[in-house]
mmJSON file of the N, C-alpha and C atoms, coordinates in Angstrom:
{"data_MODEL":{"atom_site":{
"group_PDB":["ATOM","ATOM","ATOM","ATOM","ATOM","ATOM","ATOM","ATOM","ATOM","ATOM","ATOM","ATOM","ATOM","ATOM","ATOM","ATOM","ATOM","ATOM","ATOM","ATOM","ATOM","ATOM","ATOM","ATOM","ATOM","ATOM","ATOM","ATOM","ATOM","ATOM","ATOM","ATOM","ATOM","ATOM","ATOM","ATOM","ATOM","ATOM","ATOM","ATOM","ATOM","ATOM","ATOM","ATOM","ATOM","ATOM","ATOM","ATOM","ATOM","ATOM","ATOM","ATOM","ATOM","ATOM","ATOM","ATOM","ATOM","ATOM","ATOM","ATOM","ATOM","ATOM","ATOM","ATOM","ATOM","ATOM","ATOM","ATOM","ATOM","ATOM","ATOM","ATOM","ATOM","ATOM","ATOM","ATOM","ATOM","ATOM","ATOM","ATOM","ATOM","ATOM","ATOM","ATOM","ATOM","ATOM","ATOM","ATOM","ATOM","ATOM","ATOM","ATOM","ATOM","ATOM","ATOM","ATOM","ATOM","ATOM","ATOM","ATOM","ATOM","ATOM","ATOM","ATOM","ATOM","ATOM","ATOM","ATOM","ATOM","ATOM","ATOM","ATOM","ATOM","ATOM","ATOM","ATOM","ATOM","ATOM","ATOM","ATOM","ATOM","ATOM","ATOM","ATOM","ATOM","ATOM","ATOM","ATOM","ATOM","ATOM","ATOM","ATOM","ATOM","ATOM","ATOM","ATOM","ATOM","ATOM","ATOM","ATOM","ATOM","ATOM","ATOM","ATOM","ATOM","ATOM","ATOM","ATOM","ATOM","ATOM","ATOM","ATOM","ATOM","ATOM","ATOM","ATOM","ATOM","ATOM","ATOM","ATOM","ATOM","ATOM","ATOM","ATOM","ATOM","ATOM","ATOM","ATOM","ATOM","ATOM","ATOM","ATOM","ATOM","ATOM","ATOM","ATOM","ATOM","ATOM","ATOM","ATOM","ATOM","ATOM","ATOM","ATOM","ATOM","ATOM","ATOM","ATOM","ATOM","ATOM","ATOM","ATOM","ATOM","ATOM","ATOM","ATOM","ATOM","ATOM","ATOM","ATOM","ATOM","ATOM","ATOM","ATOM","ATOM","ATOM","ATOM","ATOM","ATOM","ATOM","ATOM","ATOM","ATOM"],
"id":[1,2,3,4,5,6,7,8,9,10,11,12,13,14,15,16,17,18,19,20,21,22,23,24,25,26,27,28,29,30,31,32,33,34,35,36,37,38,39,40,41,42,43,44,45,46,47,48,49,50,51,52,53,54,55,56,57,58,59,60,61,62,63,64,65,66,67,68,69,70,71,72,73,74,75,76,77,78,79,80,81,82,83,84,85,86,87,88,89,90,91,92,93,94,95,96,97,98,99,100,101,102,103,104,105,106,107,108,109,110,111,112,113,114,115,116,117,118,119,120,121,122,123,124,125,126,127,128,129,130,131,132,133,134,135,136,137,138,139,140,141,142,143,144,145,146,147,148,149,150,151,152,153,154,155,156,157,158,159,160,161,162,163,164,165,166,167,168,169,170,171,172,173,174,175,176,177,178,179,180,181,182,183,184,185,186,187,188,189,190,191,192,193,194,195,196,197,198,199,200,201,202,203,204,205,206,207,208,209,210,211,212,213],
"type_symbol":["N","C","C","N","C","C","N","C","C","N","C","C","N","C","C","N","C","C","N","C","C","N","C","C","N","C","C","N","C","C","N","C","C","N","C","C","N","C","C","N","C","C","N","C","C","N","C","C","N","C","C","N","C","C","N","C","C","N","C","C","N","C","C","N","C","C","N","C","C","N","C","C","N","C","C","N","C","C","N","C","C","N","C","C","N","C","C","N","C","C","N","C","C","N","C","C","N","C","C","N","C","C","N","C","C","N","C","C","N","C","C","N","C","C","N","C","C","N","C","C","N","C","C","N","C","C","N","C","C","N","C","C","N","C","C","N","C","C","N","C","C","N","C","C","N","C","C","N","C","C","N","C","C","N","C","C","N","C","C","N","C","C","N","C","C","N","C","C","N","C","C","N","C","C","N","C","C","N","C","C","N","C","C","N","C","C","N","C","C","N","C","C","N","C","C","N","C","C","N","C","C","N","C","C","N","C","C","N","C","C","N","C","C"],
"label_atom_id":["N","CA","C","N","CA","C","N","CA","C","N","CA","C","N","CA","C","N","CA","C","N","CA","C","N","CA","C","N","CA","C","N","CA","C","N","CA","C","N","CA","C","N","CA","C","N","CA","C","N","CA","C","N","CA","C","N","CA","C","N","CA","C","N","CA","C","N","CA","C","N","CA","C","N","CA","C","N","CA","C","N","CA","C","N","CA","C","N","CA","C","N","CA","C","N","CA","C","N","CA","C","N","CA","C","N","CA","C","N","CA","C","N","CA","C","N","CA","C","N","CA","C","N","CA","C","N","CA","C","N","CA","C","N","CA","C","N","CA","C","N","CA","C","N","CA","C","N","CA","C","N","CA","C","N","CA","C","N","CA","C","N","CA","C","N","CA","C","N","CA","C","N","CA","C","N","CA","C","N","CA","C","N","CA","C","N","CA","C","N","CA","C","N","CA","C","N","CA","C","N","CA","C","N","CA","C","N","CA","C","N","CA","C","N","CA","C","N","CA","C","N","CA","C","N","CA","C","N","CA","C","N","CA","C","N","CA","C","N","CA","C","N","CA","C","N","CA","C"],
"label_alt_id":[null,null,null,null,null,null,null,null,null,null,null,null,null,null,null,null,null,null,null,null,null,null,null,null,null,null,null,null,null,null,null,null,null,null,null,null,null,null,null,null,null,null,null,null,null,null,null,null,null,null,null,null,null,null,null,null,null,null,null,null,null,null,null,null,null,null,null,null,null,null,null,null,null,null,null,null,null,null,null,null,null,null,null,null,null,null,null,null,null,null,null,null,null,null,null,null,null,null,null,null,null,null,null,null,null,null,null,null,null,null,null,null,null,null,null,null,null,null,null,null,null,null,null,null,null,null,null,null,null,null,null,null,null,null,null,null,null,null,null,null,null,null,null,null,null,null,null,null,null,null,null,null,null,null,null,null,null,null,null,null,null,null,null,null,null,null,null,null,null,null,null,null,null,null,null,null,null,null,null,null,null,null,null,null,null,null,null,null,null,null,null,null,null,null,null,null,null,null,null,null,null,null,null,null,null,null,null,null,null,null,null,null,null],
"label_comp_id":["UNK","UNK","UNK","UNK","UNK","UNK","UNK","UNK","UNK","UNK","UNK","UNK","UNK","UNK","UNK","UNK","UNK","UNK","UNK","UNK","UNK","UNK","UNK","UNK","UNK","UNK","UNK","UNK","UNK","UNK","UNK","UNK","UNK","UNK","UNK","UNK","UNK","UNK","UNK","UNK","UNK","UNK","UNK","UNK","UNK","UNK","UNK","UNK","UNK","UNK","UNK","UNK","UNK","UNK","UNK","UNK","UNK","UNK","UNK","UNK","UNK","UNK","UNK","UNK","UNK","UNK","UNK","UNK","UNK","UNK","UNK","UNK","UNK","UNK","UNK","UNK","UNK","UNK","UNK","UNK","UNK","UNK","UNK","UNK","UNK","UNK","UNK","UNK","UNK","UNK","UNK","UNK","UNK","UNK","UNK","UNK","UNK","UNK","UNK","UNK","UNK","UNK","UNK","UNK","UNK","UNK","UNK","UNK","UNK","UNK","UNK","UNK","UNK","UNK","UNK","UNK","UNK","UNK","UNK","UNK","UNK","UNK","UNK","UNK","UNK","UNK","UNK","UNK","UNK","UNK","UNK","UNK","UNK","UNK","UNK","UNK","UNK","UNK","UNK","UNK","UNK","UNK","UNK","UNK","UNK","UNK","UNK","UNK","UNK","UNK","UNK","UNK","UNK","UNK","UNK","UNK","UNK","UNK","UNK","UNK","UNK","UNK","UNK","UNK","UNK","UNK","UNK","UNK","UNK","UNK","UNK","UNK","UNK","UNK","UNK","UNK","UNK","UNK","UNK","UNK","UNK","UNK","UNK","UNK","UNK","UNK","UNK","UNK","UNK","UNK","UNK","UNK","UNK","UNK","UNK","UNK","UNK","UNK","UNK","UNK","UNK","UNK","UNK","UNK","UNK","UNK","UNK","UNK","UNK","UNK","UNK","UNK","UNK"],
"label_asym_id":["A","A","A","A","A","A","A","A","A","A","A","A","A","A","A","A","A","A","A","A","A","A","A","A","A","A","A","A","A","A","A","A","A","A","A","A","A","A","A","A","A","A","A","A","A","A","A","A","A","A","A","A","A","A","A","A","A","A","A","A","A","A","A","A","A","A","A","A","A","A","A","A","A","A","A","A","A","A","A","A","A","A","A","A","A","A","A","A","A","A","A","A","A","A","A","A","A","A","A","A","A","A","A","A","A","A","A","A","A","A","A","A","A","A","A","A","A","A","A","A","A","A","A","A","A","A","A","A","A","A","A","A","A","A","A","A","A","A","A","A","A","A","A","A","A","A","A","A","A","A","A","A","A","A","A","A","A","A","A","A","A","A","A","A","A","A","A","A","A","A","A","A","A","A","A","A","A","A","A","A","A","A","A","A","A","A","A","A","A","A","A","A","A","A","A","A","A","A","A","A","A","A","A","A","A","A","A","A","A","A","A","A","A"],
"label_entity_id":["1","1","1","1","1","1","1","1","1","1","1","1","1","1","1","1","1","1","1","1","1","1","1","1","1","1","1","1","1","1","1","1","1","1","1","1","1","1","1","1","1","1","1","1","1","1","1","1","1","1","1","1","1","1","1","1","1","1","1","1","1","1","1","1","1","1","1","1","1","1","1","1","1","1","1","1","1","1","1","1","1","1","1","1","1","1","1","1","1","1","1","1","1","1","1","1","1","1","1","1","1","1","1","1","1","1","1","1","1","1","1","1","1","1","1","1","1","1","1","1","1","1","1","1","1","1","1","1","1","1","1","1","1","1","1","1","1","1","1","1","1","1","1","1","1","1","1","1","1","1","1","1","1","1","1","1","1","1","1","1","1","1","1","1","1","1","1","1","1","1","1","1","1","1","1","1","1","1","1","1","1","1","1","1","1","1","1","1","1","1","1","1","1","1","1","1","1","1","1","1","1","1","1","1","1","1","1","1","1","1","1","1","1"],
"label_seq_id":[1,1,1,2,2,2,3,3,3,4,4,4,5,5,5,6,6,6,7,7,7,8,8,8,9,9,9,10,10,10,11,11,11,12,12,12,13,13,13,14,14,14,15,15,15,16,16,16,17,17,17,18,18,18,19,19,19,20,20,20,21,21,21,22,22,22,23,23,23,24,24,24,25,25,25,26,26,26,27,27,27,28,28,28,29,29,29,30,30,30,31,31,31,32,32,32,33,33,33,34,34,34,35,35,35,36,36,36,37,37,37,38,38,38,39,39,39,40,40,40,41,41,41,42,42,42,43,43,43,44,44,44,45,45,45,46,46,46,47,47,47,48,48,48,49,49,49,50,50,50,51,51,51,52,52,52,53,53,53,54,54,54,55,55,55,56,56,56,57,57,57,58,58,58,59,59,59,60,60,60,61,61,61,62,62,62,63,63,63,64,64,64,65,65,65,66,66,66,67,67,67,68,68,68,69,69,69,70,70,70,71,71,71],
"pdbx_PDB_ins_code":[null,null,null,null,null,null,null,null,null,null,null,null,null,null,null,null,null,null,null,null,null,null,null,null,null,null,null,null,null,null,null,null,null,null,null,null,null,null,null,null,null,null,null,null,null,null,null,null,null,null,null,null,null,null,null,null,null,null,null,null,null,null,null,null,null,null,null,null,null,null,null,null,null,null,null,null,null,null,null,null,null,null,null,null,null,null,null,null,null,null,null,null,null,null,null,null,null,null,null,null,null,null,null,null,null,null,null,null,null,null,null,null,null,null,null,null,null,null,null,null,null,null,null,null,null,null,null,null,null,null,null,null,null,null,null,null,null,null,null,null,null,null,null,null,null,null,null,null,null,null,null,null,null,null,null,null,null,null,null,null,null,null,null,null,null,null,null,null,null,null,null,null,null,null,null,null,null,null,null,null,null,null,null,null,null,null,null,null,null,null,null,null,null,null,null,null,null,null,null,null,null,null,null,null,null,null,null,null,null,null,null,null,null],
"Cartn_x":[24.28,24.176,24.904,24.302,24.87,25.528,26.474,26.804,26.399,25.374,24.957,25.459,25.9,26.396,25.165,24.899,23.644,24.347,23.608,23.987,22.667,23.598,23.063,23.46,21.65,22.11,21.522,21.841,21.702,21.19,20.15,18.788,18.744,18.183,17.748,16.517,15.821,14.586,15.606,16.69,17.082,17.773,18.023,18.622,17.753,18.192,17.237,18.844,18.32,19.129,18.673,19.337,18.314,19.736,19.719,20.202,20.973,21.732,21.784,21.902,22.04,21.331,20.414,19.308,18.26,16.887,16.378,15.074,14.096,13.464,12.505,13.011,12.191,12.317,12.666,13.472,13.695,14.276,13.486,14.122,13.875,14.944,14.496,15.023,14.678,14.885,14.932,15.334,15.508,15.949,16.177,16.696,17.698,18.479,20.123,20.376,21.923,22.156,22.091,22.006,21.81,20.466,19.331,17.971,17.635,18.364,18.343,18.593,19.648,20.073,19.576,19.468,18.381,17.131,16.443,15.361,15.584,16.741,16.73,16.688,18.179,17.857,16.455,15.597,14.74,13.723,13.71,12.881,13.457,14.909,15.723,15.479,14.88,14.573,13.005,11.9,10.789,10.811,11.441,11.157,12.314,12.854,13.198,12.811,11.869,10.645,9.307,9.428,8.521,8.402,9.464,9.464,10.665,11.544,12.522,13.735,14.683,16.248,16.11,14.615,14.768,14.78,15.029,15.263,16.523,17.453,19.172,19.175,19.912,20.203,21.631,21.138,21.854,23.354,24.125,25.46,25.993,27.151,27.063,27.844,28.001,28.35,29.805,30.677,32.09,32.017,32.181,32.592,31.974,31.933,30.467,31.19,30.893,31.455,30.648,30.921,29.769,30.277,30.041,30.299,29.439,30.331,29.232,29.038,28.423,28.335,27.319,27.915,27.095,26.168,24.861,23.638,23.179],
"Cartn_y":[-4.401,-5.551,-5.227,-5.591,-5.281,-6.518,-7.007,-7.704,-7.73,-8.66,-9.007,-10.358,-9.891,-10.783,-11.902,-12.991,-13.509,-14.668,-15.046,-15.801,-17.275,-17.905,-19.111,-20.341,-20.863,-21.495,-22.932,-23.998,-25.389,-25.531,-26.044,-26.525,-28.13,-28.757,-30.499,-30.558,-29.147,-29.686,-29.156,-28.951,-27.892,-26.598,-25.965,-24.64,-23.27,-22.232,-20.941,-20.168,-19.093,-17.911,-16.571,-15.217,-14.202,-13.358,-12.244,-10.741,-10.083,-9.744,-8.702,-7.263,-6.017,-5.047,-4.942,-5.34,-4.93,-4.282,-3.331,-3.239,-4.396,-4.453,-5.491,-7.043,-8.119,-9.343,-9.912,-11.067,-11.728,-12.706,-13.806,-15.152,-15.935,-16.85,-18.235,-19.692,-20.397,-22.093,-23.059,-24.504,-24.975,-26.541,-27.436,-29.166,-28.54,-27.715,-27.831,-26.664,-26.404,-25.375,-24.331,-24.811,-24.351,-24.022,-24.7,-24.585,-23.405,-23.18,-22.015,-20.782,-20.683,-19.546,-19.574,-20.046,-19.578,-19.054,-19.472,-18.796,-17.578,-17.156,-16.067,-15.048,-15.757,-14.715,-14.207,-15.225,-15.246,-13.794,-14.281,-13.186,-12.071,-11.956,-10.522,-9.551,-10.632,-10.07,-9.195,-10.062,-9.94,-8.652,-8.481,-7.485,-6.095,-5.988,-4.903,-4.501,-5.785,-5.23,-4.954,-4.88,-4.167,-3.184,-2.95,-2.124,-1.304,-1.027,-0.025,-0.289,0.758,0.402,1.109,1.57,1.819,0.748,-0.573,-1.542,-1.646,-1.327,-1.586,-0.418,-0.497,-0.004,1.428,2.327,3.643,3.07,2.493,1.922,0.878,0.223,-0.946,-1.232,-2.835,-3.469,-3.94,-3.259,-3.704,-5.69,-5.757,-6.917,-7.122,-8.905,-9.373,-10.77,-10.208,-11.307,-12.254,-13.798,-14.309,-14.691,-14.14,-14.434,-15.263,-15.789,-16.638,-16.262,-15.877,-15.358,-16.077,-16.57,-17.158,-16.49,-16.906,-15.832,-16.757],
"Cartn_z":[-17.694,-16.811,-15.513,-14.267,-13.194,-12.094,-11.814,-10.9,-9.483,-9.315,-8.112,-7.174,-5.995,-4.532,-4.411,-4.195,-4.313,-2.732,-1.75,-1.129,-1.058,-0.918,-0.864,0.093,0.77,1.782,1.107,1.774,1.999,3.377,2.894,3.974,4.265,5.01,4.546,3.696,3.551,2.6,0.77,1.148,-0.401,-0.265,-1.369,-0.933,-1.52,-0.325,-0.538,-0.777,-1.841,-2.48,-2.387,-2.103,-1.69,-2.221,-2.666,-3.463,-2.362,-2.147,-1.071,-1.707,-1.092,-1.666,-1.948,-1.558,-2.347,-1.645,-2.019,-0.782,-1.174,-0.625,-0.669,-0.158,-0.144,-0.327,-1.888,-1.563,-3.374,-2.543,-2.848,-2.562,-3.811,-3.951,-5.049,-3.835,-4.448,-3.929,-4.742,-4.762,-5.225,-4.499,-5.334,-4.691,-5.079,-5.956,-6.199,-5.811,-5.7,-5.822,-7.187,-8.126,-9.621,-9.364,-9.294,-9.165,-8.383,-7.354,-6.37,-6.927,-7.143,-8.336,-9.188,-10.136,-11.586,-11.08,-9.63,-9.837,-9.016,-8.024,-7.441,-8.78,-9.322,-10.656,-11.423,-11.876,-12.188,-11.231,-10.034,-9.093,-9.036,-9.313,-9.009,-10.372,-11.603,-12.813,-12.757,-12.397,-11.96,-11.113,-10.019,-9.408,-9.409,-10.535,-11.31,-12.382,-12.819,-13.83,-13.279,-12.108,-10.985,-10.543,-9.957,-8.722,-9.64,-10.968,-11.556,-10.928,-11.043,-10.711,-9.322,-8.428,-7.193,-6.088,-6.644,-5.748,-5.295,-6.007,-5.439,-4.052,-3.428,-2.458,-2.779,-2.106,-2.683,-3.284,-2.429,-2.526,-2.759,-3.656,-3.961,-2.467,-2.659,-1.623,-1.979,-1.633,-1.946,-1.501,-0.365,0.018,1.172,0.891,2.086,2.709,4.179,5.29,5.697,5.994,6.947,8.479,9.312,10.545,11.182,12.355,13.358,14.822,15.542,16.866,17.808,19.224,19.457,20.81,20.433,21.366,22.673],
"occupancy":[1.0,1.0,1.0,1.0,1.0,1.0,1.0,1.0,1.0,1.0,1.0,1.0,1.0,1.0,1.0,1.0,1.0,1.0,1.0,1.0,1.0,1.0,1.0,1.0,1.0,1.0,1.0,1.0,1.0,1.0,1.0,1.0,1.0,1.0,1.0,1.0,1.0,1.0,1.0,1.0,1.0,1.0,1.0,1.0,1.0,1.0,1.0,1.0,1.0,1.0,1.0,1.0,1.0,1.0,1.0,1.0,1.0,1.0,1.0,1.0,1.0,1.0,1.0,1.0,1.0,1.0,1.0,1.0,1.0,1.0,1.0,1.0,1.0,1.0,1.0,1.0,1.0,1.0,1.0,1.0,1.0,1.0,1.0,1.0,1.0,1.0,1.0,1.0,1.0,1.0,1.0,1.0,1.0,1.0,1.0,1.0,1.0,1.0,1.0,1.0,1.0,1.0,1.0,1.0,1.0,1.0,1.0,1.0,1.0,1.0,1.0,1.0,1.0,1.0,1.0,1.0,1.0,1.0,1.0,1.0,1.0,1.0,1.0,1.0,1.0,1.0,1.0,1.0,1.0,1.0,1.0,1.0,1.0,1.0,1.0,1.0,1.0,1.0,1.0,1.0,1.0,1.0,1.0,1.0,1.0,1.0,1.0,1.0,1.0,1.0,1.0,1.0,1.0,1.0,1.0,1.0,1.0,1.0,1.0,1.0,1.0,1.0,1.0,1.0,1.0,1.0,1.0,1.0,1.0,1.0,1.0,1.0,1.0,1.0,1.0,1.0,1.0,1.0,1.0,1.0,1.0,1.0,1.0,1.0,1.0,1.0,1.0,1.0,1.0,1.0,1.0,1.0,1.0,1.0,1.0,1.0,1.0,1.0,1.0,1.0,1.0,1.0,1.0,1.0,1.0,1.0,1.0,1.0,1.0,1.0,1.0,1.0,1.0],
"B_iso_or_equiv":[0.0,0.0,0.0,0.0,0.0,0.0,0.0,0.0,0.0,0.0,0.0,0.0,0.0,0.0,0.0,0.0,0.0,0.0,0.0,0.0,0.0,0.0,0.0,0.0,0.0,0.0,0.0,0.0,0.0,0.0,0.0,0.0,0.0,0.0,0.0,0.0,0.0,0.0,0.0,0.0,0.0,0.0,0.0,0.0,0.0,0.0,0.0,0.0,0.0,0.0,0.0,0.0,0.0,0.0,0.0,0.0,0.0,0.0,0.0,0.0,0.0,0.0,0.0,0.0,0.0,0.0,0.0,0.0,0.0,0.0,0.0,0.0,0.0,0.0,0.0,0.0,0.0,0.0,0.0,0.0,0.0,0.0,0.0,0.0,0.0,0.0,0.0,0.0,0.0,0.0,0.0,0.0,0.0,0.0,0.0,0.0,0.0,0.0,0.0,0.0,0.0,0.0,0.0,0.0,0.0,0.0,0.0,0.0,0.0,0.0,0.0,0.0,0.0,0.0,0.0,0.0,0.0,0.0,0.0,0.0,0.0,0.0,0.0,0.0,0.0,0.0,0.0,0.0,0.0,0.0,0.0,0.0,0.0,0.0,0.0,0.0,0.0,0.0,0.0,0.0,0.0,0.0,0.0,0.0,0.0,0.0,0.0,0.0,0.0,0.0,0.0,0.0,0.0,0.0,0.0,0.0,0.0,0.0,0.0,0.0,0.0,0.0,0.0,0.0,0.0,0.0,0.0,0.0,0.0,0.0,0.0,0.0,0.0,0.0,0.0,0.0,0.0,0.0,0.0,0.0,0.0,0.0,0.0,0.0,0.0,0.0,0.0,0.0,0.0,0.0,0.0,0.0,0.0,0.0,0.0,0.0,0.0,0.0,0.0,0.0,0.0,0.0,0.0,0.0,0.0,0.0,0.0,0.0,0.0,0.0,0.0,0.0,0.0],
"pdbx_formal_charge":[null,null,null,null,null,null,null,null,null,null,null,null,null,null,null,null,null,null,null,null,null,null,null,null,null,null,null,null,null,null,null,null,null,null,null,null,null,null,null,null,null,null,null,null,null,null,null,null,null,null,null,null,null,null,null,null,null,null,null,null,null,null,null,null,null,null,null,null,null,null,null,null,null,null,null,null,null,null,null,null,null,null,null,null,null,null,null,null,null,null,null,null,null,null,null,null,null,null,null,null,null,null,null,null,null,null,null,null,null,null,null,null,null,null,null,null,null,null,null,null,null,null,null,null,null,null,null,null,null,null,null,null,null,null,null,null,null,null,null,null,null,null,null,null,null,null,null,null,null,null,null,null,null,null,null,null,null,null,null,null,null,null,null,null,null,null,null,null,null,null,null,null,null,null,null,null,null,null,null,null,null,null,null,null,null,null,null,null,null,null,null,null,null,null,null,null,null,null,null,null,null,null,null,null,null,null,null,null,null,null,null,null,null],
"auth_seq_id":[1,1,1,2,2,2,3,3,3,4,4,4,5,5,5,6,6,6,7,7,7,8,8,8,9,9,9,10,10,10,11,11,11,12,12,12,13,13,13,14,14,14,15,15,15,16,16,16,17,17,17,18,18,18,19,19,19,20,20,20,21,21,21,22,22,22,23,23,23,24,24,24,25,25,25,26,26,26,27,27,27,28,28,28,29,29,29,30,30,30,31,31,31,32,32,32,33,33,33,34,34,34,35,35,35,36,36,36,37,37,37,38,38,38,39,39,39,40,40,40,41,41,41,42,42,42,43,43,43,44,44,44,45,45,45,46,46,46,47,47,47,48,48,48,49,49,49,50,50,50,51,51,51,52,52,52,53,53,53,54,54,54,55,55,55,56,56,56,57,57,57,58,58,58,59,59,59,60,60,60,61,61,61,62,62,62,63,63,63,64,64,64,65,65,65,66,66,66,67,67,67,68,68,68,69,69,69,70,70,70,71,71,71],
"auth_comp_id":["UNK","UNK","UNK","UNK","UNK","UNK","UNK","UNK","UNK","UNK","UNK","UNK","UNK","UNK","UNK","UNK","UNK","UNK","UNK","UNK","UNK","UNK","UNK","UNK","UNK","UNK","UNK","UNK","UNK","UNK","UNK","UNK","UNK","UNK","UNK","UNK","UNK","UNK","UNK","UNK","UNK","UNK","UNK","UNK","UNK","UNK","UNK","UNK","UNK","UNK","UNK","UNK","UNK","UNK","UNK","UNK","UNK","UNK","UNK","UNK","UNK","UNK","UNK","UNK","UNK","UNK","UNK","UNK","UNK","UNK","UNK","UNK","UNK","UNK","UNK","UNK","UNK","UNK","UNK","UNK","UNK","UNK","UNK","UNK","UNK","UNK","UNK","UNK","UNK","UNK","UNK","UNK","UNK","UNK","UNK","UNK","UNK","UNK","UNK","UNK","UNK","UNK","UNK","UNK","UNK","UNK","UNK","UNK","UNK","UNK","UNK","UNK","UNK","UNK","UNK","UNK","UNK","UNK","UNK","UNK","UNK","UNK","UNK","UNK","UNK","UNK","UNK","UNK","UNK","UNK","UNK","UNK","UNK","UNK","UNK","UNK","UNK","UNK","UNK","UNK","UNK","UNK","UNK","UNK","UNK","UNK","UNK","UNK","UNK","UNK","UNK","UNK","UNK","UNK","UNK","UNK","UNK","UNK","UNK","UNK","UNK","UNK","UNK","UNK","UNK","UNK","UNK","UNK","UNK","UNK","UNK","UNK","UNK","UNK","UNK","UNK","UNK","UNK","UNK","UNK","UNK","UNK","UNK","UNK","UNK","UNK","UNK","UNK","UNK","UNK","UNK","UNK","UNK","UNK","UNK","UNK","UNK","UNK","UNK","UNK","UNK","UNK","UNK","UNK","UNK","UNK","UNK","UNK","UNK","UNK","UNK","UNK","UNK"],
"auth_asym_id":["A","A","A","A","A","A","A","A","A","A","A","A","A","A","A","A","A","A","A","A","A","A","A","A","A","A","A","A","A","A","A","A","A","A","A","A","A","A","A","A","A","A","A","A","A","A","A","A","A","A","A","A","A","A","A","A","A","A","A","A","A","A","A","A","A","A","A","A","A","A","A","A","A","A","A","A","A","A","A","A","A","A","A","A","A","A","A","A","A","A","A","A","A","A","A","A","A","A","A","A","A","A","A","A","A","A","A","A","A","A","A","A","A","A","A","A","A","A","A","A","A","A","A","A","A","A","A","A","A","A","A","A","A","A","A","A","A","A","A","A","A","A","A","A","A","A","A","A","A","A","A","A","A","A","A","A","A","A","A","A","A","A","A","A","A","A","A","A","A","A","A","A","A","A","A","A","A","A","A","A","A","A","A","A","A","A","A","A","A","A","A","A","A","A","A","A","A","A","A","A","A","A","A","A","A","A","A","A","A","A","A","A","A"],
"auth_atom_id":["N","CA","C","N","CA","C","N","CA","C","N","CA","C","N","CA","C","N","CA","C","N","CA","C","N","CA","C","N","CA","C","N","CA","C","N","CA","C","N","CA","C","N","CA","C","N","CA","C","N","CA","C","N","CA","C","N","CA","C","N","CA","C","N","CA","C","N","CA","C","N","CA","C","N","CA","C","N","CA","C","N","CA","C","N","CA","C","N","CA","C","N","CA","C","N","CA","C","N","CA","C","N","CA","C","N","CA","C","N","CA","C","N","CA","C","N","CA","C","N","CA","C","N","CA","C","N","CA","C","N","CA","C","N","CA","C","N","CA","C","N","CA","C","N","CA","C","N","CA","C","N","CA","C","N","CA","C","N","CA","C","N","CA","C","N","CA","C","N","CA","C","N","CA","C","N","CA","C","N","CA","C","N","CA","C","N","CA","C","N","CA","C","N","CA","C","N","CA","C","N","CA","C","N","CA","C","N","CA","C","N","CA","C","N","CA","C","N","CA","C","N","CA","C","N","CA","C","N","CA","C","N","CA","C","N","CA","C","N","CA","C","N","CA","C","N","CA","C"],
"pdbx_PDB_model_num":[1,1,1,1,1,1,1,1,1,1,1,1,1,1,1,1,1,1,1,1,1,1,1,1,1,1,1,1,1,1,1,1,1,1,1,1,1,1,1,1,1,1,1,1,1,1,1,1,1,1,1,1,1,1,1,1,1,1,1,1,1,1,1,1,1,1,1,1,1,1,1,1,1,1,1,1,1,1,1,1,1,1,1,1,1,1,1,1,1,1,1,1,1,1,1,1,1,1,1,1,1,1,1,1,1,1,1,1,1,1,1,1,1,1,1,1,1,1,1,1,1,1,1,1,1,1,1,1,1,1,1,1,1,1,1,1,1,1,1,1,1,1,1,1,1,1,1,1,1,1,1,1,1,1,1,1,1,1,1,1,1,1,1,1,1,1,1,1,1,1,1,1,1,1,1,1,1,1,1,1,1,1,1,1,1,1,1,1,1,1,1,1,1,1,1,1,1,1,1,1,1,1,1,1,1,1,1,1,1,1,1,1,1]
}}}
């Protein structure tokens, strides 16, 4: 079993969840935040029974920042 960083946002329609590391796309969503996650999980399952263990990205990701910058 591998420990995955999963981030998760809050929307006004609900919240979207997405993997980091990973090649490809993998999103889940949801009305909750639970709902969000179970299905990222769900898709992060799906597409390593897809695509093999060449979806992770060469290196794990020690530690993940969120910054704000303004454009």
């Amino acid at each position: 079993m591998r420990q995955i960083k999963i981030i998760v946002e809050k929307h006004p329609e609900g919240y979207v969840a997405y993997p980091l590391g990973f090649k490809g796309v993998v999103v889940g969503e949801g009305d909750t935040y639970e709902e969000a996650l179970a299905d990222v999980k769900s898709a992060i399952k799906f597409h390593i029974e897809t695509f093999g263990k060449e979806v992770f990205e060469t290196e794990d990701i020690i530690e993940t920042f969120i910054a704000e910058v303004a454009v």
